[in-house]
C-alpha positions in Angstrom: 1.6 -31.2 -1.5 -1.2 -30.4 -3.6 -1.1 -27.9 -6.8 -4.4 -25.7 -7.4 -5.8 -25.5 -10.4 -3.6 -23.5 -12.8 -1.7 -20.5 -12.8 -2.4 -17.0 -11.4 -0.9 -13.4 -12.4 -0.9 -10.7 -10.0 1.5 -8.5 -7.6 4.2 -9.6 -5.9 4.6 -7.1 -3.0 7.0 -7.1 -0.1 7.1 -4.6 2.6 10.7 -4.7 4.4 11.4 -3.1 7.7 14.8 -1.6 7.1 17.1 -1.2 9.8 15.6 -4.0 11.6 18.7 -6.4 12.3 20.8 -3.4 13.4 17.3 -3.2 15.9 17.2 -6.8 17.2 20.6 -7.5 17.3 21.4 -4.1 19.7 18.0 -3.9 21.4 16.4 -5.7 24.4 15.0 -9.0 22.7 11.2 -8.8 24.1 10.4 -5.1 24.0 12.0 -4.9 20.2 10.0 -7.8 19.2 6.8 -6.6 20.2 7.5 -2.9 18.4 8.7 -4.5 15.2 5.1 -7.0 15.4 3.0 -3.9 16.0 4.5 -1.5 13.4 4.5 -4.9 11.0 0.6 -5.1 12.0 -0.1 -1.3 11.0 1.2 -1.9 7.1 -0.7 -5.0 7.1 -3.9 -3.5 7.9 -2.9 -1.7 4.9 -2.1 -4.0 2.8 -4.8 -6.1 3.3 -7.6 -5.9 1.4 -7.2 -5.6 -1.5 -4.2 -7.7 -1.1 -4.0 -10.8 0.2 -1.6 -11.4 3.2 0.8 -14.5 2.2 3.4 -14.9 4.7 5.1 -12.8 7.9 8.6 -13.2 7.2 10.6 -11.9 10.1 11.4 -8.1 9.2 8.4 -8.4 6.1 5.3 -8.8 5.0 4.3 -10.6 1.8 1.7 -9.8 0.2 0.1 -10.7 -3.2 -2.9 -8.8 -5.5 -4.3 -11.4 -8.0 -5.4 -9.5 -11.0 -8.9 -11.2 -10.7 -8.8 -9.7 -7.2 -7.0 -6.3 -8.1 -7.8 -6.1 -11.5 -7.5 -2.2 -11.8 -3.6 -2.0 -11.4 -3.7 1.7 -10.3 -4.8 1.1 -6.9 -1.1 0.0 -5.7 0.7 3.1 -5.0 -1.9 4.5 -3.2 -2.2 1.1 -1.0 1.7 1.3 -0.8 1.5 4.9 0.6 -1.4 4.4 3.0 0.6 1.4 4.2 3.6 3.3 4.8 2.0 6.3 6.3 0.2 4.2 8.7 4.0 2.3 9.7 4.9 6.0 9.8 2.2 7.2 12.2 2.8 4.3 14.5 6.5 4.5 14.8 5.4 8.8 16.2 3.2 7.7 18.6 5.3 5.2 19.7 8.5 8.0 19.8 6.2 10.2 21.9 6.1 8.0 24.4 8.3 8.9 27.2 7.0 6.5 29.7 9.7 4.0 28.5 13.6 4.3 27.9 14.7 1.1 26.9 17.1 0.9 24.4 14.3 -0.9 21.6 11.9 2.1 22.4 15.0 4.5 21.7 15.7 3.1 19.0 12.1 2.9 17.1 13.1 6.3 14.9 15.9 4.5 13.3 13.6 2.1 11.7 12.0 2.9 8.2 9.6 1.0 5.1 11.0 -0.1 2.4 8.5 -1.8 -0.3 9.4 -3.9 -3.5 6.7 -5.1 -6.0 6.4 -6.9 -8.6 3.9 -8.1 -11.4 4.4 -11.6 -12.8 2.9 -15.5 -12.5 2.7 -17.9 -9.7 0.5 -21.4 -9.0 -0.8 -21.7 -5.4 0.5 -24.7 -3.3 -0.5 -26.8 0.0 2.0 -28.1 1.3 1.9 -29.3 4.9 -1.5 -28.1 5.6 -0.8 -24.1 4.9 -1.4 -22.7 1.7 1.6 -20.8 0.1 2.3 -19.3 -3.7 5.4 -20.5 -5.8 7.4 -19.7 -9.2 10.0 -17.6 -10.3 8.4 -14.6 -10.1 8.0 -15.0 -6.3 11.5 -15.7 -5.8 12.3 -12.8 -8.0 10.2 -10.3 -5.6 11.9 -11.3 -3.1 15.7 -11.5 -4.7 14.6 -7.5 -5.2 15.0 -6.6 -1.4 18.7 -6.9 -2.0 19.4 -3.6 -4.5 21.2 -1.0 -5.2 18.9 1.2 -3.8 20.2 1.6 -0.2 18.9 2.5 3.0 15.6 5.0 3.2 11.7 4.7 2.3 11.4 3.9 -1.5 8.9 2.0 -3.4 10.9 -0.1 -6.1 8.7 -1.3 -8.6 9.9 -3.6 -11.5 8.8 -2.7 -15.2 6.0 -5.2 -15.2 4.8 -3.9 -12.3 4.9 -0.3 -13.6 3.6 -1.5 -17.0 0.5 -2.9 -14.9 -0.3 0.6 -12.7 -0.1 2.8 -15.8 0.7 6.4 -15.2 0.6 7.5 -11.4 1.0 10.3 -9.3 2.5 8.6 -6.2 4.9 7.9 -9.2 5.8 11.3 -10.0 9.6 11.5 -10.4 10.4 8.0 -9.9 14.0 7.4 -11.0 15.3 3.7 -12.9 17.9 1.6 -12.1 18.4 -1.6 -13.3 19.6 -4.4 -11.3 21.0 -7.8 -11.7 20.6 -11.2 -10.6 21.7 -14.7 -11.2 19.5 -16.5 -13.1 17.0 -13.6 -14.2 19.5 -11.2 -15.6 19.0 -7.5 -16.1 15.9 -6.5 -14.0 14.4 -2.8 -15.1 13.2 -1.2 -11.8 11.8 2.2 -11.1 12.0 3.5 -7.4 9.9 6.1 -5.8 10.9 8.1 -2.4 8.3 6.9 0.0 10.0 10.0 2.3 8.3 12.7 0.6 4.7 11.2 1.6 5.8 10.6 5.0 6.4 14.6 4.9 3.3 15.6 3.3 1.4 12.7 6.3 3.3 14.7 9.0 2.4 18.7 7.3 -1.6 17.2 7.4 -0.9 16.3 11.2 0.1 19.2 11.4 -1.8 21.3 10.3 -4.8 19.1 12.0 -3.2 19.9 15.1 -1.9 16.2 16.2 1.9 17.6 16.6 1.9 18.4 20.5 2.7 15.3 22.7 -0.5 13.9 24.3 -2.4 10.6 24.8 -0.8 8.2 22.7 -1.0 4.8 22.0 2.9 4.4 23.3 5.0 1.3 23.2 3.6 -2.2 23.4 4.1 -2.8 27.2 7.3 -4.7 28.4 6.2 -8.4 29.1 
């Protein structure tokens, strides 16, 4: 294992499909995988730059913004909502599609975004040949999927996180909760609907004329 030089502050981010055991435990195993890698692929090309991609983990993506890299906090939300508009967009193309009626391609509206970040420290690792980031604020980022949130499309950012974007639109009406965890404590969290974009995405369609059914990109084909 080696250690890199030092440690580095940045985001923590975390995109989480929600719904997605309820998905691949109830849905045909090769056509649900290949829906939840392409709408996981959409919010990565997102993400991704200004963030770096650190890890696919199952149902997530993680994703980090080193403030050398990202030094203008601001930029997150609107990343965040492009992201999520994008996952949103793919998952109503794929709906369109009526070529297919498996039970995973019936399914695809059920799924949603939910995205946690936070703004803390971390040292960069190799271990085994790949390069990963460590620290307690990477475990914390990800302890925050597990919330008191509940189901939907929020963006749950922690008060360092917040602290670091400075006022925001996207952030308009954000409500706080705070949640707790063993070993950390009281964690001060304020959560945005991601829903209302996803609204104000599917009015622009709209009004763009993308809402009639057409030529779509449609569901990753059955293997």
């Amino acid at each position: 294992m080696t250690d890199h030089a030092g440690p580095d502050a940045g985001f923590l981010v975390l995109a989480d499909i929600s719904g997605f055991t309820a998905f691949v435990t109830t849905t045909e195993i090769e056509h649900g995988a290949q829906i939840t890698a392409a709408l996981l692929e959409s919010v990565m090309r997102r993400l991704a730059p200004p963030l770096e991609i650190q890890e696919l983990e199952g149902d997530a993506v993680f994703a980090i913004g080193s403030d050398r890299v990202v030094p203008d906090g601001s930029v997150l939300p609107r990343v965040v909502v492009d992201a999520f508009t994008t996952f949103k967009d793919e998952q109503r193309q794929m709906a369109r599609d009526e070529t297919c009626s498996c039970g995973a391609c019936r399914a695809v509206p059920d799924l949603d975004l939910k995205v946690v970040a936070h703004h803390g420290r971390f040292v960069r690792q190799t271990v085994g040949g790949r390069s990963r980031v460590a620290g307690p604020d990477v475990i914390l980022v990800h302890r925050l999927l597990k919330n008191p949130v509940g189901g939907g499309a929020y963006l749950l950012l922690t008060a360092s996180a917040l602290e670091r974007i400075g006022p925001h639109p996207v952030l308009a009406g954000t409500r706080h909760l705070v949640a707790r965890y063993a070993h950390f404590g009281d964690v001060l969290c304020a959560v945005a609907d991601l829903g209302d974009h996803a609204q104000d995405a599917a009015r622009v369609e709209r009004s763009n004329g993308w809402s009639a059914p057409g030529p779509a990109r449609g569901h990753p084909a059955h293997a």
